[in-house]
LOTORLO-954140 format. One line per 4 residues: their letters; for each residue x, y, z of C-alpha. Coordinates in steps of 0.5 Angstrom, whole numbers. Layout:
residues N
A> X Y Z; ...
end
This chain:
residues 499
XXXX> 53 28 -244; 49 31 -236; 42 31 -240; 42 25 -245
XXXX> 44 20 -239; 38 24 -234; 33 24 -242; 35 16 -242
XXXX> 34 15 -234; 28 19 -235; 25 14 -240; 28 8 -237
XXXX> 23 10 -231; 17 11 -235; 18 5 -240; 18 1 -233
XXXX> 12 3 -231; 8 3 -237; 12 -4 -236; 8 -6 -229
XXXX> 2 -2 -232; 1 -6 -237; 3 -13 -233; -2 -10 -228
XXXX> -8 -10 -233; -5 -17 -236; -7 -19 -229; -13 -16 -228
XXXX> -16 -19 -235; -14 -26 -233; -17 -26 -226; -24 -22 -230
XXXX> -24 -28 -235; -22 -33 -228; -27 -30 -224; -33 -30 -229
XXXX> -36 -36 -230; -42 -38 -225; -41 -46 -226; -38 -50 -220
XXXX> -32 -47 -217; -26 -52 -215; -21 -51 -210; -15 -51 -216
XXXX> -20 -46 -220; -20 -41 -213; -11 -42 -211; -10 -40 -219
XXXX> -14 -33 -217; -11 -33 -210; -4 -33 -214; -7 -28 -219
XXXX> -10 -24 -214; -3 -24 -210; 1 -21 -215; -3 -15 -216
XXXX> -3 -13 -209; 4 -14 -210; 5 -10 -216; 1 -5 -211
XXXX> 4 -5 -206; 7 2 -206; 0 5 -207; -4 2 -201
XXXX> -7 8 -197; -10 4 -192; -4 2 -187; -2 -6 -183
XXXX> -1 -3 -176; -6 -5 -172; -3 -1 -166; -5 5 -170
XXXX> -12 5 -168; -11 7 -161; -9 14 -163; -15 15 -166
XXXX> -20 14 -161; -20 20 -158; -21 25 -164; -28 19 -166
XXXX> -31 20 -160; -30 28 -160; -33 27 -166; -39 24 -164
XXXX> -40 29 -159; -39 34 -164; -44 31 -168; -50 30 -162
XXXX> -49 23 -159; -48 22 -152; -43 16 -150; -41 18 -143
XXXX> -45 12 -142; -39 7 -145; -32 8 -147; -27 3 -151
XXXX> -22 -1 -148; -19 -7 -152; -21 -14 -148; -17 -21 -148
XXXX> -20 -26 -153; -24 -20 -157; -21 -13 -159; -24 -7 -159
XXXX> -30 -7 -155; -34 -3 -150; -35 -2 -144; -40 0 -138
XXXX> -37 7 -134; -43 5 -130; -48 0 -128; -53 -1 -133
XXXX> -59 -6 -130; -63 -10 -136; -65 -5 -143; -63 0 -140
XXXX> -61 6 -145; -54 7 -145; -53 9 -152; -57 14 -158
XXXX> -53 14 -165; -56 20 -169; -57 17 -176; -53 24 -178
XXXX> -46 20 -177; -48 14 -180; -46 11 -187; -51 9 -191
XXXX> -54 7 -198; -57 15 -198; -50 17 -197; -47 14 -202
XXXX> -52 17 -207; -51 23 -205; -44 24 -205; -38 25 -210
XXXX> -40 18 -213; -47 19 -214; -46 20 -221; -43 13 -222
XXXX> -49 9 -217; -54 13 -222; -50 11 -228; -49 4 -227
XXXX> -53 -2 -226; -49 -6 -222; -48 0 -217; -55 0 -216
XXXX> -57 -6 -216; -52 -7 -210; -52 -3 -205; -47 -7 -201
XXXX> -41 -6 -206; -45 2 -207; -43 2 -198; -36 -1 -201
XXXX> -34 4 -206; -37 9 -200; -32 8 -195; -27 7 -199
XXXX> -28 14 -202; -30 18 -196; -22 14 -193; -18 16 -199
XXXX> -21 23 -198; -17 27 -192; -23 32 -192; -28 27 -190
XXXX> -34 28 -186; -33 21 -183; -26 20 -183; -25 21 -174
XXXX> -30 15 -176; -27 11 -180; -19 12 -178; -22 8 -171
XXXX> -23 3 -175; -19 -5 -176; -14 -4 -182; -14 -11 -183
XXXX> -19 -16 -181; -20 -23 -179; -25 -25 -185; -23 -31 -191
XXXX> -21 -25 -196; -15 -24 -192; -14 -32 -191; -8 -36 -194
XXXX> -11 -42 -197; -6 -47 -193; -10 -44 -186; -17 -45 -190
XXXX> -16 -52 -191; -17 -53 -184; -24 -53 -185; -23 -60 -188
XXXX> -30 -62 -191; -34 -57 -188; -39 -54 -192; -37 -47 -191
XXXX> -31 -48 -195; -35 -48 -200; -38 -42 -200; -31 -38 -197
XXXX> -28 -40 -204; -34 -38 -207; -34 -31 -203; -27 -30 -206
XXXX> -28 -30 -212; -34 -26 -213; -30 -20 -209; -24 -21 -213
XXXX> -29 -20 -220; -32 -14 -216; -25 -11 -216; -24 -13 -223
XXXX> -30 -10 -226; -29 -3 -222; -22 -3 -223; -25 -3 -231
XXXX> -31 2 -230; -25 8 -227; -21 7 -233; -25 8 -238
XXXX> -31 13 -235; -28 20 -236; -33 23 -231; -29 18 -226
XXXX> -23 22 -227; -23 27 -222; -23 21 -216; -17 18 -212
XXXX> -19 11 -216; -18 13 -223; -11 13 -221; -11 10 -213
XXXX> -15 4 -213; -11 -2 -211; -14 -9 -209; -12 -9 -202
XXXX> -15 -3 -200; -21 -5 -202; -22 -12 -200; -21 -7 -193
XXXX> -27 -3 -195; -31 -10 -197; -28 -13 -190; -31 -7 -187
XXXX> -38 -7 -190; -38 -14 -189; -37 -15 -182; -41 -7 -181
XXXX> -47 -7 -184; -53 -7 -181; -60 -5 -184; -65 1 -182
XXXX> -72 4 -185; -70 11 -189; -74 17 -189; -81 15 -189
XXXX> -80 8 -188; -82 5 -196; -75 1 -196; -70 0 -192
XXXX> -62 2 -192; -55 -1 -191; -51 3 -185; -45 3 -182
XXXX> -47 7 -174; -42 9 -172; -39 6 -164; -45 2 -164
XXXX> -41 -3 -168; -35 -3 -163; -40 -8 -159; -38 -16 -159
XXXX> -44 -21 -159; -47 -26 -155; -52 -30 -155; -59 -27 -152
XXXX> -64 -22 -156; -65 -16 -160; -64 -10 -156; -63 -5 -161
XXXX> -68 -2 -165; -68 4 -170; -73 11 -168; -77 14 -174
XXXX> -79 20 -169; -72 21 -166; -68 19 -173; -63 14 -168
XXXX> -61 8 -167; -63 6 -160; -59 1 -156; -61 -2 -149
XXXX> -57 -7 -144; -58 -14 -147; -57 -16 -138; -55 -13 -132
XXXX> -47 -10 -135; -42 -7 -128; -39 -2 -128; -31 -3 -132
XXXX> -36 -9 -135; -35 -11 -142; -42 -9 -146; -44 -15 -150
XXXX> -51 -15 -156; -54 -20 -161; -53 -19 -167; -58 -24 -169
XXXX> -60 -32 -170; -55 -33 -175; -50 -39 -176; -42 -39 -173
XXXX> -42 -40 -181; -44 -35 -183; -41 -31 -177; -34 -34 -180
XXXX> -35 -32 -188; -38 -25 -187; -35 -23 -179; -29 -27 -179
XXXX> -30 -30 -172; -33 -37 -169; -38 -36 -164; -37 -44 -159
XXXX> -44 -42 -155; -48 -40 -160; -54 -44 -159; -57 -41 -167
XXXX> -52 -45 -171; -53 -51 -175; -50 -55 -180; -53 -55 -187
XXXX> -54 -62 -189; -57 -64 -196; -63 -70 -199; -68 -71 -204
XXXX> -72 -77 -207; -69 -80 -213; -73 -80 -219; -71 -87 -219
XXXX> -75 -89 -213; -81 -93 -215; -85 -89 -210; -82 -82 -212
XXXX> -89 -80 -215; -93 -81 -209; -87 -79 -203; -87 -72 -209
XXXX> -94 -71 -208; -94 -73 -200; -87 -68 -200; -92 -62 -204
XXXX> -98 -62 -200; -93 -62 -193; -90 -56 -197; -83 -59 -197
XXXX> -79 -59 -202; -77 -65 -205; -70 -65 -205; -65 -59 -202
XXXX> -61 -56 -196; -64 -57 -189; -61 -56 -183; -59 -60 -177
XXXX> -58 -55 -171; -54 -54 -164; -61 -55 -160; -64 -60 -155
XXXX> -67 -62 -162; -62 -61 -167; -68 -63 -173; -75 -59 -175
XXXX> -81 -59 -176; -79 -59 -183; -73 -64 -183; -78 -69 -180
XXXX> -83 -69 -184; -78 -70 -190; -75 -75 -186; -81 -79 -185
XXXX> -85 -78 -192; -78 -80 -195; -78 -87 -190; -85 -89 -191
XXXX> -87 -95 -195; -93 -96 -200; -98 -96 -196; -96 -91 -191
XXXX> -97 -85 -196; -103 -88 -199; -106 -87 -193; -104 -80 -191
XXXX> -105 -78 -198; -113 -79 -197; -113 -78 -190; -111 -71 -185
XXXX> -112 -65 -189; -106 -60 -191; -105 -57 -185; -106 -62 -180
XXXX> -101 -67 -185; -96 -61 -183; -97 -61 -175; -97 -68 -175
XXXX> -92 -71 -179; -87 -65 -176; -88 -67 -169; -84 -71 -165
XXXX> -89 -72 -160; -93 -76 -166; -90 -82 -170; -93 -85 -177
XXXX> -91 -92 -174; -86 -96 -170; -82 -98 -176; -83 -91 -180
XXXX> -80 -88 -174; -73 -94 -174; -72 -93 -182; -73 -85 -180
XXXX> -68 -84 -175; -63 -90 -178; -63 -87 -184; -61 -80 -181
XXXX> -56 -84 -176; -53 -86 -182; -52 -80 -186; -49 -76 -179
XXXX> -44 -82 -178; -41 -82 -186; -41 -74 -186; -37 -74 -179
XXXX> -33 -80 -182; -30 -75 -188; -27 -70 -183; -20 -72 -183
XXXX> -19 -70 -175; -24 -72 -169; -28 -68 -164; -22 -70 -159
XXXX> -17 -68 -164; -20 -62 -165; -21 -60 -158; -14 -61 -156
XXXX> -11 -57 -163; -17 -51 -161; -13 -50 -154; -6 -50 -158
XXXX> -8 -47 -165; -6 -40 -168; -10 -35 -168; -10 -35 -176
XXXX> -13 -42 -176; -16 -43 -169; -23 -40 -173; -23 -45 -177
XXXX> -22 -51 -173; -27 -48 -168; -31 -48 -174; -30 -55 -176
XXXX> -31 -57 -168; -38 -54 -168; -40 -58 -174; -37 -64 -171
XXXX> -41 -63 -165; -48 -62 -168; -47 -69 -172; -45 -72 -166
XXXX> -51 -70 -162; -56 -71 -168; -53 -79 -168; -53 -79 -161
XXXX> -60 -76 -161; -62 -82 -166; -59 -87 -163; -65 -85 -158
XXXX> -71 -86 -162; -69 -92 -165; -67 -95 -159; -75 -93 -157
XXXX> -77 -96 -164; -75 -102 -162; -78 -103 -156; -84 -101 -159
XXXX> -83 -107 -165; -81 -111 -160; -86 -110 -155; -91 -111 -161
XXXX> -88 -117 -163; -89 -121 -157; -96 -119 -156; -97 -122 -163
XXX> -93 -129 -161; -98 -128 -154; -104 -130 -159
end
């Protein structure tokens, strides 16, 4: 009797986990078939495929590798930089210390005067698309068309990889590294729906969507490639684990010339991704001759000081989808605003071919920015040509050349007439004031709000804020020209009654 109830326990396990096996590829299918559709992506399309993707993190839940506990980190520190000394780098300049507001960062051991250099990340530490190539997982990348056609998710499996593999090279590396992240993969949709109406939420489902059907493709391509059998993801490949490696990738990446300079790389370096951004320029630069990234101070750093870089001209949107913060000051943000020429307009042939010989397009996303003149030279041109009567386009049809009709038109210093400049910035005006009415909260609502907001949603309403601000500005800024439009007009209006 001992050994039939043990053979019917015995059964009754594996039949339960053949059970969640099969519920789990269920799962998978159904979030594939969700996922793969390239047409619009609505908000109840993205909270079914958020609902699925739960459930399998759910199912997974016991497999995780990578853990939940930020304090982890902290213990590691000490191994990474042994590591990185044992390897060849230098980084008695800096330490890493956790700063209020920030995270992890690094900070100054001694004063460090504008470009001075303080740090020299050999090439041989860093993870890269090469890496990649040449490792366990190499035959996949060179068998697969998706692997190699993008070396992001080729970085991803990378990562993943060498974390799930105790005898890593890069493991003192990677085990220093965040756990979780603060990117919209790890966003509930409740907390995304303070962004409102803002554009970027958009492209955040859309992101979603797009890792969850990477997930589902190679979850596929392990169980059915035989060679794939000798990794950990044929039997340890769980959803959360890599949306971590993803998020890693993601919010890491930067990009290096290879060997000879033909093409460049997707890296992950090693310590010089511990340093936080503000705004200023480019202070690192890759060298071919000594194989290493070189960093020097973006300003004057004190000793104990945290040290900042730029990491480029990019928008807080794009900071918030692929870094996970909002950055208040940036002085590159800007706010996508889209126009075009109706084909219904009667003067669309003759805007058309004024917009082409410009070389702006007829209709599409333009921006407007966070700047003392939040619209470009490009906007402006569209913006004037789009104003302008029949007689005004038939005269710059036949009049300035290309090249001078691009400087001319796109020049706020120069104007085609005083009642071209009123209809240019009231349409604008118009426009900047129905988008900043579609949000549900006002600038002062969202200020008081960002001073009390959780952590898990003060991104997204700073986000929201930011936008507010550039509309606001842009208004402001119309309701400026128009007011010297009208003098003009008025000004010219009395001079005729004069006569």
């Amino acid at each position: 009797m001992g050994r039939k109830s043990k053979l019917k326990q015995q059964n009754k396990k594996i039949t339960q986990e053949e059970r969640q096996d099969s519920k789990l590829s269920n799962l998978i299918d159904t979030l594939l078939q969700q996922c793969s559709s390239d047409k619009q992506f609505s908000w109840d399309e993205y909270l079914s495929v958020y609902n699925l993707s739960e459930q399998i993190k759910t199912i997974q839940a016991g497999s995780n590798v990578i853990g939940d506990q930020e304090g982890n980190r902290e213990v590691h520190i000490a191994a990474f930089l042994e590591w990185l000394q044992a390897n060849g780098m230098d980084h008695s300049a800096v330490s890493i210390q956790s700063f209020p507001g920030y995270g992890y960062g690094l900070k100054a051991t001694r004063h460090l005067k504008k470009d001075d250099q303080f740090m020299a990340i050999p090439k041989s530490v860093m993870m890269t698309n090469e890496t990649a190539s040449k490792s366990a997982i190499g035959f996949l990348i060179e068998e697969d068309r998706m692997l190699a056609a993008m070396p992001n998710v080729m970085l991803t499996l990378h990562v993943l990889h060498e974390r799930l593999n105790p005898g890593s090279f890069w493991l003192p590396y990677l085990m220093v590294l965040p756990v979780t992240y603060n990117t919209v993969l790890y966003t509930a949709p409740d907390h995304l729906q303070a962004l409102q109406c803002s554009p970027v939420k958009n492209e955040a489902i859309l992101l979603y969507r797009n890792v969850m059907r990477q997930y589902c493709y190679l979850y596929r391509l392990f169980k059915s490639n035989r060679m794939a059998a000798d990794l950990p993801f044929s039997t340890q490949f769980t959803l959360a684990d890599y949306i971590w490696s993803v998020s890693t990738v993601m919010t890491r990446q930067n990009k290096i010339p290879n060997d000879d300079g033909s093409t460049t790389l997707l890296a992950l370096i090693p310590m010089w991704d511990m340093c936080n951004h503000k705004n200023g320029i480019i202070s690192t630069d890759y060298s071919p001759d000594k194989r290493s990234c070189i960093c020097h101070a973006l300003e004057d750093f004190n000793e104990n000081e945290q040290i900042f870089i730029f990491y480029g001209a990019r928008t807080n949107a794009d900071f918030l989808l692929h870094n996970g913060f909002v950055y208040m000051e940036n002085q590159n943000d800007s706010l996508p605003i889209k126009l075009g020429v109706s084909s219904n307009d009667p003067l669309y042939p003759l805007k058309s071919e004024l917009l082409q010989r410009a070389q702006v397009k007829l209709s599409g996303v333009f921006h407007l920015r966070n700047d003392e003149m939040a619209v470009d030279s490009l906007l402006l041109t569209f913006l004037r040509i789009f104003s302008m009567g029949k007689s005004d386009l038939k005269a710059r049809l036949t009049g300035l050349p290309d090249a001078e009709l691009v400087k001319y038109l796109g020049d706020v210093e120069h104007s085609v007439s005083a009642d071209n400049e009123m209809k240019t910035w009231s349409f604008l005006e118009a426009r900047a004031s129905l988008l900043l009415r579609q949000y549900k909260t006002s600038i002062q609502e969202d200020e008081k709000l960002l001073e009390d907001a959780d952590p898990s949603q003060s991104m997204f309403i700073a986000q929201r804020l930011c936008e507010k601000r550039i509309l606001d500005k842009t208004m402001k800024q119309c309701a400026t020209f128009i007011a010297q439009s009208r003098e003009l007009l008025d000004t010219a209006l009395a001079n005729v009654i004069a006569e």
